[in-house]
N, C-alpha and C positions, 0 to 999 in steps of 0.2 A: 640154794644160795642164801638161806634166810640168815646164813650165821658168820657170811663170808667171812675171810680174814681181811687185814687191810692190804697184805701182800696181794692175795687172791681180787681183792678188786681193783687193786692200782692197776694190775696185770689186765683185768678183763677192762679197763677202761681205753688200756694201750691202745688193744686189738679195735676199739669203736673209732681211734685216732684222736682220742682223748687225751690231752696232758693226764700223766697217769700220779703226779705227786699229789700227797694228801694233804690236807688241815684240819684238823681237829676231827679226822675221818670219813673226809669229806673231799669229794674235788676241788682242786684251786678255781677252776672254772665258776665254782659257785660263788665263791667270797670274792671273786669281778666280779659275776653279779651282784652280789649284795652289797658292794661300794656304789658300783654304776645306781643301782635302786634311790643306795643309801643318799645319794650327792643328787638324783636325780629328783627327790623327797623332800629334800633340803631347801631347795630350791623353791619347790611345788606350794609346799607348808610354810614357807620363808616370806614368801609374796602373798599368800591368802590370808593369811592373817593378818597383814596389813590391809589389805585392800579396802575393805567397809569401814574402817577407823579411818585410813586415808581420805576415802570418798566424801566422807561425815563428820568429818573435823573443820571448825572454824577458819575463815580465811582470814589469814594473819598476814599482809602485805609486806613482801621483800624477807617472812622469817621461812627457817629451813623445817618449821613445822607446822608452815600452813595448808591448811586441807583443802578442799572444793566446796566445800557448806553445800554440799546436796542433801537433800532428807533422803531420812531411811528410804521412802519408795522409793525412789531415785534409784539409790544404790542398789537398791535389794534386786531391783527388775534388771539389773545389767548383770551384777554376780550370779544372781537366777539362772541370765540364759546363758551365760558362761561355763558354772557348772554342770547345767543341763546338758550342753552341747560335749563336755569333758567323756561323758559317757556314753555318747551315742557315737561320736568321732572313733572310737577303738576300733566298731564293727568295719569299717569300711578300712583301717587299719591294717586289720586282722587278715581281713578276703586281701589285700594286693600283696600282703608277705607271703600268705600260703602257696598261691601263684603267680608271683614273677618274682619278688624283689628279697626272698629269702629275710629268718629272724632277726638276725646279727647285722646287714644292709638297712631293713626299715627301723632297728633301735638308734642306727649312729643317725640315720636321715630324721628322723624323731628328734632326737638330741639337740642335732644343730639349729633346726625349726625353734625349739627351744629354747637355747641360746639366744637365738635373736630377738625371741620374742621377752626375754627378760632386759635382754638390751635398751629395746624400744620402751619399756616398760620403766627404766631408770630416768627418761625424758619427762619433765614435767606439763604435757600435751595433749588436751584430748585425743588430737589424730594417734600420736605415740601410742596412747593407753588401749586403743580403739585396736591400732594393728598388733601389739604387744598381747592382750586377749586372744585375738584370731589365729596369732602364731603359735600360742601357747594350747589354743586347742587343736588345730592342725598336727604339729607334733608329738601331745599326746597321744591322737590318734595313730602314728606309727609307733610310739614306746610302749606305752602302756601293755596294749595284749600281746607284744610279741618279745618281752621279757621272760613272762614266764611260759613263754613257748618255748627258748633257750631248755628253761630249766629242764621244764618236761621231756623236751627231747634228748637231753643229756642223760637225762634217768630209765630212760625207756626200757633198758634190760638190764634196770635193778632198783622194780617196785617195792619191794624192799625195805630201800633208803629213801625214798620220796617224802615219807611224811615228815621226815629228822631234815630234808633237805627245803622245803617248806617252812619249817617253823623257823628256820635260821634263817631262810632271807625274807622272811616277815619281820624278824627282828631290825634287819635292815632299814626296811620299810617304818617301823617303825622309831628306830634310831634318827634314822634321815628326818622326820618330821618332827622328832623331839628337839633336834640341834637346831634344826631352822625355823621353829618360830624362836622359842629361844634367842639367838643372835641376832638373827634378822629385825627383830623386837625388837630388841634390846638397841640397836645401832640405829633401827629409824623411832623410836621414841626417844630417845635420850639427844641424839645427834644430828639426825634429820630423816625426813621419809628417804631422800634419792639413797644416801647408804645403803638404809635394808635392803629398798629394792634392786639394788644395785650390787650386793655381795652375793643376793641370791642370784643371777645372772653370774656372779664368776665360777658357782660352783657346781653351775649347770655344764658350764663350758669344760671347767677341769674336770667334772664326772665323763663327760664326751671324751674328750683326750685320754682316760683311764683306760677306756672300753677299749678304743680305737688299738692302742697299742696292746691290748690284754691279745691280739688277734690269734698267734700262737700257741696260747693255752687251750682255745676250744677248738683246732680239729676242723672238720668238715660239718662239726655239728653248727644247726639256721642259717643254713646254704639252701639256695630255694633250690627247689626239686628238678631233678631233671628231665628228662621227659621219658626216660624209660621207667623213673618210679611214677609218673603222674600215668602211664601205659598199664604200669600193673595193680597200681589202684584200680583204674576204672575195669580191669581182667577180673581182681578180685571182687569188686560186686558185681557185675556182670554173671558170675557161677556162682555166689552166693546160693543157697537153697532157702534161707532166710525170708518170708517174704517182708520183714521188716527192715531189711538190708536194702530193699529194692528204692531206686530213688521216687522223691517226690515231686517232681516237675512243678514249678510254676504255670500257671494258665497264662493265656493272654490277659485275662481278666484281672486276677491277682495282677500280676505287671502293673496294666492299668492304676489298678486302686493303689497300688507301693507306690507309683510315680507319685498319683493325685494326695496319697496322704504325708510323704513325706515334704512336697511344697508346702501343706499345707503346716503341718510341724514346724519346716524349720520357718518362715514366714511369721509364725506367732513369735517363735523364738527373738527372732529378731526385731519383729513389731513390739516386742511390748516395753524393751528399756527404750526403744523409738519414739514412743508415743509419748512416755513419761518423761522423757530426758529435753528430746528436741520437738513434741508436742506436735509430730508429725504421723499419720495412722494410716497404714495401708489398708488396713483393713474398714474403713469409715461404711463405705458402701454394706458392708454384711449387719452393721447394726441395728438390733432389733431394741424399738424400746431405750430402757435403760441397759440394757443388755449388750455389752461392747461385743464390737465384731469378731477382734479378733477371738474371744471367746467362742463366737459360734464357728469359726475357723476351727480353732483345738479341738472342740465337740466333735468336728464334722470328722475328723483325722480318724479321731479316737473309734469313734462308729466304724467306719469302714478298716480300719484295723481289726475291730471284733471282726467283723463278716470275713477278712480274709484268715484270719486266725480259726474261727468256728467251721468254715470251710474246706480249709487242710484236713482239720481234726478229722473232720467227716473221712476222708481219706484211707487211713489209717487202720489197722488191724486195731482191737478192742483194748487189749492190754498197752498196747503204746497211746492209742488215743489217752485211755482212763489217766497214763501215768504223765500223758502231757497237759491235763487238764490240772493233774493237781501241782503241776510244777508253774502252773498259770495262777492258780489258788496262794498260793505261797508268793508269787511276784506279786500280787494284790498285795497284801498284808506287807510286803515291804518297802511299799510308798508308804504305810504311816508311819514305819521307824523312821524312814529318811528325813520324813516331811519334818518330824521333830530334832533329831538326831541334830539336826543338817544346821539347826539353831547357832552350833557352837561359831558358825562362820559368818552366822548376821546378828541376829540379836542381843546374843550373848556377849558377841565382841562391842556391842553401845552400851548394853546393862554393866559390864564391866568397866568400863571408860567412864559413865555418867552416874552411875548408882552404888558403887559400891568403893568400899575406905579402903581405900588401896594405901594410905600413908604410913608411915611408918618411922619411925627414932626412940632410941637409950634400947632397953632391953629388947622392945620385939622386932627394931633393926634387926640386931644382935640375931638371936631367933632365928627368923630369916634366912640371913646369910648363912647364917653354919648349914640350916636344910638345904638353902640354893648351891651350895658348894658342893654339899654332898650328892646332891644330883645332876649338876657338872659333871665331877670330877671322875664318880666312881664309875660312869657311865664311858667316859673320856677312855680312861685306864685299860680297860676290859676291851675296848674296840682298839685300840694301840696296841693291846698283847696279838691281836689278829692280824692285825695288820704287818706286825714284824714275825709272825708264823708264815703268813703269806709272803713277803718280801723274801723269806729265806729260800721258799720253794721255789719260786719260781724270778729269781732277778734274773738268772741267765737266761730264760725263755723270752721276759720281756721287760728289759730293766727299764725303759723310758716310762712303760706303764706305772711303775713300782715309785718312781721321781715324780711323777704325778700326784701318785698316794702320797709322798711324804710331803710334799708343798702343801697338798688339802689340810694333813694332819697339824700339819706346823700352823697353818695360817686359824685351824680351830684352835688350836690350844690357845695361840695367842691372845686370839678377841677374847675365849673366856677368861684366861689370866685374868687380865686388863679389863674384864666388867666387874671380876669379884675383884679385885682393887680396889677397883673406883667407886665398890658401894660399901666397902671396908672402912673407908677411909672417909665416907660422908658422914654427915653428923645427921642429917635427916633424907630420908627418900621416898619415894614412890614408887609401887610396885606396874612394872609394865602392864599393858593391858593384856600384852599377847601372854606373859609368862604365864595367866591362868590358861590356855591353850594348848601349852605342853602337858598338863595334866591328862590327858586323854591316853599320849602314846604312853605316860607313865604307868598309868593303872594298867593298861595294857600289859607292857614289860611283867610289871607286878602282879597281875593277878590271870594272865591266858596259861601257866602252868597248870594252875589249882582246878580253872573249869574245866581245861583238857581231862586233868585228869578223874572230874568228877562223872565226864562223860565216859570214861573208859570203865569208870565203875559201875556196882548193882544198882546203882539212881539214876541209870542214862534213860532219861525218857525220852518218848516218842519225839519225831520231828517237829508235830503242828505244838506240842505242852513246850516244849523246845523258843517256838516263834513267840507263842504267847508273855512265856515266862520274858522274854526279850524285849518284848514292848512294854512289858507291867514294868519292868527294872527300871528301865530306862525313863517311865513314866514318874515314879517316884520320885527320882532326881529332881525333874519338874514342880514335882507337888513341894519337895521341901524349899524352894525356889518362892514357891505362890506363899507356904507359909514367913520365909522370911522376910518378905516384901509385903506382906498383910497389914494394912494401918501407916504404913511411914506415909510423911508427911514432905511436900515438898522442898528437896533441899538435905533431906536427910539421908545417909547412906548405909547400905544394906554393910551387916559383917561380912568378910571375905570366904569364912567357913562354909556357909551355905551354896558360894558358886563350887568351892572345894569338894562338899558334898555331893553336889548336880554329878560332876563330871565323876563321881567315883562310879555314885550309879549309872550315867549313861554309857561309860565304861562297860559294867559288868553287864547290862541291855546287849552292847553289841559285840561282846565274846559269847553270850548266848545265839544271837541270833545270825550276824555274818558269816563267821565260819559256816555255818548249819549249812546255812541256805547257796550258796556257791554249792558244798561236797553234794548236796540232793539233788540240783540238777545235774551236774555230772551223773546221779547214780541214778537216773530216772529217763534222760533222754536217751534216743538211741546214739550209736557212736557217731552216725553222719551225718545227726540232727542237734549234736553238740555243742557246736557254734553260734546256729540258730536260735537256740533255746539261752545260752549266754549272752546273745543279743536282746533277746526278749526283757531277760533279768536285769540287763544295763539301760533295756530301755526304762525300766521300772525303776528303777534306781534315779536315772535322770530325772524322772515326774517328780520324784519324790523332792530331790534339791532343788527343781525350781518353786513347788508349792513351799519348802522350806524358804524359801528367799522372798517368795512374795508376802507368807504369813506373817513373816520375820521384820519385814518393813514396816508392818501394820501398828508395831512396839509401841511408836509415840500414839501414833492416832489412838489404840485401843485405851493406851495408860489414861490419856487423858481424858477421852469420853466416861471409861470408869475406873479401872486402876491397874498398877502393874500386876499385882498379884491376881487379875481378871485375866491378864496376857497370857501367864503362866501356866494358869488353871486348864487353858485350852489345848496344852500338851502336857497334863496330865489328866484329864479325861479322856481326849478322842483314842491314842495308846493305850489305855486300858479298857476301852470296851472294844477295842480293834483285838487285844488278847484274848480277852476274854471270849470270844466270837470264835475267832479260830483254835482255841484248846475244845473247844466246841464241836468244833467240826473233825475233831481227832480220826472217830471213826468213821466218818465219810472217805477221810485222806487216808487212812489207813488200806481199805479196803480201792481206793482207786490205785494205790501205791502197788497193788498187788506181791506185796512180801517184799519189796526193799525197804532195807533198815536205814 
């Protein structure tokens, strides 16, 4: 089946109970998902990019763009545990779709969680902001992992088409995050915060409504399991001859230390924007010294995670142990990408607000706008040609679905019309904070073809030269950040070029490194330690955004003690000898990888 035809697959998707019409060679099933993603993104990227510009903006009494004058720590230890919590919430996600509540049930119960939580989120209130956060992580945790559980299991008997099925609804992903800071931006800087945050809650809801009604096109597929397939899983390891197939029990013990360290986790999570915000500390009693408690809380967490993680290992047959070790080595190294990466959501969003010439009138208006159109518009275009591929295929299956799409599409075009008017037609302006923000999904867009394809050629190097090269890039970005902020003086603002620069290189850092590291554990855990081991990696991800947030905060304090370009310097050093380190350790990983490529 490597060469199907599109007949022969429409046909073989029938028989799975698949809508069996195509787009662009592809199930219609997919391009709901990549709407549902795309609106679901929109939304996601729509509100975070305001958030620390909100949080850390001046209070202006009775105006629609006054902020809460928190400082950066402030901000940074509430987004910190926010984002942190964003990725440890999938896992628990994950387990309740798999067994009870099926894919397709926990993305709409995700969704609405969602929904409300952008709702709450348009109220100008702490309480609002407080429950708006906790919705929006709750709900992640049903959407998030069990979207592209959909995917996968729509593909399952035709690997095939998986990775072409993949890159398109990344694009989605990626689409989705480029429209909504974009908009979102654009409507709460120029008109007030509640708009942004408030169009981003409409398009969480009409991406819900999309889904909801797409219900026809996907079949029985992310319907939770029944209990005769959940009978012949457990048949099928049970005669497994594998003994790497056979499960790994939990001790009492483990139990135990899971219980004690995940209070102990989330507890910090939530003690430390506590402490800074409302100047209340649960953790007081643990303090040693100068040394905050809750600190020795995380420490204590993280210890006994090792012990039960070193523990397992011990368990295990030689070759899965080795290969679980270096899937552990690789989630190290990916708390420094994040820790920096993670910039673009704290620091990056006050260096651009506070430090750089965002102004603009006569020709480099001009300028501008012709670029900013063109990446509107032709981006707009191309997703409008899908969208009436897909309306053709399937209006009869689910047309209310399809009146949803066109309400979303209408109400995009609209707003963008009506911003490129409105800075058409200015004599002078200012560039949004968030529009440098969109840069990210753009380089993306722009340049994940070329490294695809660099890795499919004779220069695909090994995984760990892979990681390295990924944090030196990304490092770079940084460095030319430290040099354009070298010397200025108070008051004076960076060119715009150099933040343009940053995000090209942290860009091309994480088409190096992301993709990698996702496809390695898949090709490294065993099948029934899959999950597990994704967990692991989200857990490491999570550390990584909160040290991002709290690093990120530090901005003013560091500049002023000694300078911005001191702040900078500190994420283009520690990424490059974190790469440096692990292209290092190439043939260790090599040799614990035992022959996967």
């Amino acid at each position: 089946m490597s060469n199907i035809s599109e007949a022969s697959f429409s046909e073989e998707l029938e028989k799975e109970g698949i809508d069996g019409s195509l787009v662009l060679g592809h199930p219609s099933g997919l391009f709901v998902l990549f709407f549902t993603e795309m609106w679901e993104r929109f939304s996601f990227y729509g509100m975070r990019v305001l958030l620390i510009n909100f949080l850390t903006s001046a209070i202006i009494s009775g105006s629609p763009f006054s902020g809460w004058g928190w400082d950066p720590v402030q901000a940074g230890a509430l987004y910190g545990t926010y984002a942190m919590l964003l990725y440890i919430s999938p896992i628990f996600g994950g387990i309740l779709a798999d067994k009870y509540l099926g894919y397709r049930m926990a993305v709409v119960i995700g969704a609405a969680i969602m929904t409300l939580g952008h709702l709450f989120m348009a109220f100008d209130t702490p309480l609002f902001l407080y429950l708006g956060l906790g919705a929006l992580v709750l709900g992640t945790g049903f959407f998030k992992p069990n979207m592209t559980s959909i995917l996968s299991e729509m593909y399952k008997k035709f690997p095939q088409k998986k990775d072409g099925a993949y890159t398109i609804f990344y694009m989605g992903v990626n689409s989705g995050a480029f429209f909504g800071m974009m908009l979102c931006g654009y409507l709460a800087e120029k008109i007030g915060w509640h708009w942004g945050f408030g169009l981003a809650g409409i398009f969480m809801f009409l991406g819900t409504l999309q889904f909801w009604f797409a219900k026809p096109i996907f079949g029985k597929v992310g319907h939770p399991p029944t209990a005769e397939q959940k009978e012949a899983a457990k048949k099928l390891t049970a005669e497994s001859t594998n003994p790497d197939d056979k499960p790994n029990p939990f001790t009492k013990l483990d139990t135990i230390l899971i219980v004690v360290m995940t209070i102990l986790g989330l507890g910090y999570a939530i003690n430390d924007p506590l402490s800074k915000i409302a100047g209340f500390d649960i953790f007081s009693s643990l303090q040693v010294g100068d040394f905050a408690g809750q600190n020795v809380a995380i420490i204590s967490a993280l210890v006994l995670f090792l012990f039960v993680v070193i523990s397992r290992l011990s368990r295990y047959t030689k070759v899965v142990r080795d290969r679980l070790i270096a899937v552990i080595i690789f989630a190290f190294f990916v708390i420094f990408f994040w820790m920096s990466f993670e910039q673009g959501a704290s620091s990056l969003v006050i260096f651009a607000r506070d430090n750089v010439d965002r102004a603009l009138s006569g020709n480099s208006l001009t300028i501008f706008n012709t670029v900013n159109t063109l990446l509107t518009v032709v981006p707009l275009i191309l997703i409008t040609y899908v969208v009436a591929k897909l309306t053709k295929q399937t209006f009869g299956k689910a047309p209310l679905s399809n009146v949803v799409q066109f309400i979303c599409f209408a109400g995009v075009w609209g707003i963008a019309i009506w911003m490129l008017y409105r800075e058409y037609t200015a004599e002078a302006s200012e560039i949004t904070v968030s529009w440098f923000s969109i840069l990210n999904s753009f380089f993306i867009i722009t340049f994940a073809n070329f490294v695809s394809k660099v890795w499919d050629s004779k220069y695909n190097p090994p995984a760990a030269v892979k990681y390295g090269l990924g944090l030196i890039i990304m490092a770079i970005g940084f460095g030319l950040l430290a040099f354009g902020a070298n010397g200025i003086q108070e008051g004076v603002k960076v060119s715009m070029i150099w933040l343009v620069l940053a995000y090209m290189f942290h860009t091309l850092g994480e088409l190096c490194l992301s993709p990698v590291g996702l496809s390695y554990v898949s090709k490294l855990a065993p099948a029934r330690m899959i999950g597990f081991m994704f967990g692991m990696w989200y857990l490491a991800i999570a550390i990584g955004n909160k040290l991002a947030a709290i690093l990120g905060g530090q901005i003013e304090v560091i500049t002023k003690q000694y300078s911005l370009s001191t702040f900078f310097l500190i994420f283009t050093i520690v990424p490059i000898v974190a790469g440096l380190i692990v292209i290092s350790l190439n043939p260790v990983l090599k040799k614990l990888m035992h022959g996967v490529k």
